[in-house]
C-alpha positions, 0 to 999 in steps of 0.5 A: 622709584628706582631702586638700586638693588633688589634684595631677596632675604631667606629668613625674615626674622627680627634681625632681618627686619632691622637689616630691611629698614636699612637696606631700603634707607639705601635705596634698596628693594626688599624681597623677604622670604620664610617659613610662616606669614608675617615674620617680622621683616615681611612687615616692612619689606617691599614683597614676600612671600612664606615657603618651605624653605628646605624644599629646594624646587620651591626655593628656585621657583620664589628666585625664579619669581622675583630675580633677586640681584642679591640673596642674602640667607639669614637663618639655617634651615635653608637648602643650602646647596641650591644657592651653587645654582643660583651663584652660577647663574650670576646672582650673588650670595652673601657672602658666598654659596660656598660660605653658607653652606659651610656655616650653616651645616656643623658638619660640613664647617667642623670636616673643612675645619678639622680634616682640610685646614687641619685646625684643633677642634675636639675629636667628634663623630656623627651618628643617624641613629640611636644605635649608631650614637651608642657606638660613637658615644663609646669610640669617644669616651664618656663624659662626650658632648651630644647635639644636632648637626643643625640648631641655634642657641645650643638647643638641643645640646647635653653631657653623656656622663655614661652609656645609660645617658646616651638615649635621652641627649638623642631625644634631646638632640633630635627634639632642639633640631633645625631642618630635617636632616636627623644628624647628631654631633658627639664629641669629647668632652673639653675641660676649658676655662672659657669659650669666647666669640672672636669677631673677625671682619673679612674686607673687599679690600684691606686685611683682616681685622679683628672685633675685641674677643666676646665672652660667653657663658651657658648652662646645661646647654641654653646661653645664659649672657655674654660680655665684651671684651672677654679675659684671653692672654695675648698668646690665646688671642694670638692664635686665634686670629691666625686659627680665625683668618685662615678659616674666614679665607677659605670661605671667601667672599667677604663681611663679618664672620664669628669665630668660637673657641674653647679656651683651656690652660694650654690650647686655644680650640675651635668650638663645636659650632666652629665658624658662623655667619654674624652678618655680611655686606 
């Protein structure tokens, strides 16, 4: 058989299993990669393969193996600096090197939103150590937001009401990590009405579009439901879709992107997750 693309998917998990059987539907061969055997989407692909996917020799190495046409990265704990390489060897990268890297490292999205697109986000610090996150916690002002750099589902995520709460939202945040970089987030506490998911559809060609803002709801951290479409005044989902574009423009490439937002009486706010990879073509 002759397929149309090889596919390479870095991370393996129930979605990728979906998207697997889809992309094979299409005549696509399916190479998927992960961190244990058997993941879900190894059980339908064509090849896999279970490696560290943190370890950046190893990561070139299964790329060097099976020469993907396309890579497609599906979860955070991936060496996202190594896909610039494989980009500039001609590969390409779903939806681009430049949009994983950024949406898969809370830091590198929240310091693009913040400081070069000049978006409202809370004011946040990073802090590497217990002592360091005292400090920041302090710079701040309590009650602040703690959680890792790198997490999924609002693992890892807690309230400092004071100083005394500063120790154990750092062994909870350090707990719920992703990957091995031990990075914590804190940021001010922000008094919204809601947090919404704004769905927004990048094309090849055409403009921009817009899926029905989602409303979310979590408590002491961990998501609890969401419903769509979410209750926003058309100021708020104004402003969003012009916060939202011009984010999903700066990553380039092209497919859908998840924007978040905070909500409150006066200002429409980028969340502390900012901007995630939903899925993309």
């Amino acid at each position: 058989m002759i397929y149309r693309k090889k596919l390479m998917l870095l991370g393996a998990g129930e979605l990728g299993k979906e998207f697997s059987i889809s992309a094979q539907r299409l005549g696509c061969h399916i190479v998927a990669i992960d961190r244990y055997k058997g993941a879900p989407a190894m059980q339908v692909a064509h090849e896999s393969e279970a490696i560290d996917m943190l370890d950046g020799d190893a990561l070139a190495a299964v790329v060097e193996k099976y020469k993907p046409d396309i890579i497609i990265p599906e979860i955070e704990a991936i060496r996202t600096e190594k896909l610039s390489e494989f980009e500039q060897r001609g590969i390409q990268v779903v939806p681009t090197a430049k949009a994983v890297h950024l949406t898969m490292n809370r830091d590198a999205i929240r310091d693009a939103a913040a400081r070069e697109l000049k978006l409202r986000t809370a004011r946040y610090a990073y802090a590497h150590s217990l002592e360091s996150l005292l400090e920041q916690c302090r710079n701040i002002g309590f009650p602040c937001v703690i959680k890792p750099v790198m997490s999924s589902s609002g693992k890892g995520q807690s309230v400092a009401k004071s100083a005394a709460d500063v120790e154990p939202c750092w062994d909870y945040a350090i707990k719920g990590m992703r990957g091995n970089t031990k990075k914590v987030i804190v940021e001010e506490f922000i008094d919204f009405e809601s947090e919404i998911t704004l769905l927004t559809i990048k094309q090849k060609r055409g403009p921009t579009i817009f899926v029905n803002p989602i409303g979310h709801r979590q408590e002491r951290g961990d998501y609890q439901e969401s419903w769509m479409p979410a209750k926003i005044r058309p100021k708020q989902l104004a402003e969003a879709k012009k916060m939202a574009k011009k984010i999903t423009d700066y990553l380039g490439g092209s497919g859908l992107f998840g924007v978040e937002f905070f909500l409150t009486k006066k200002e429409v706010i980028l969340d502390r997750k900012s901007t995630r990879l939903n899925s993309s073509h």
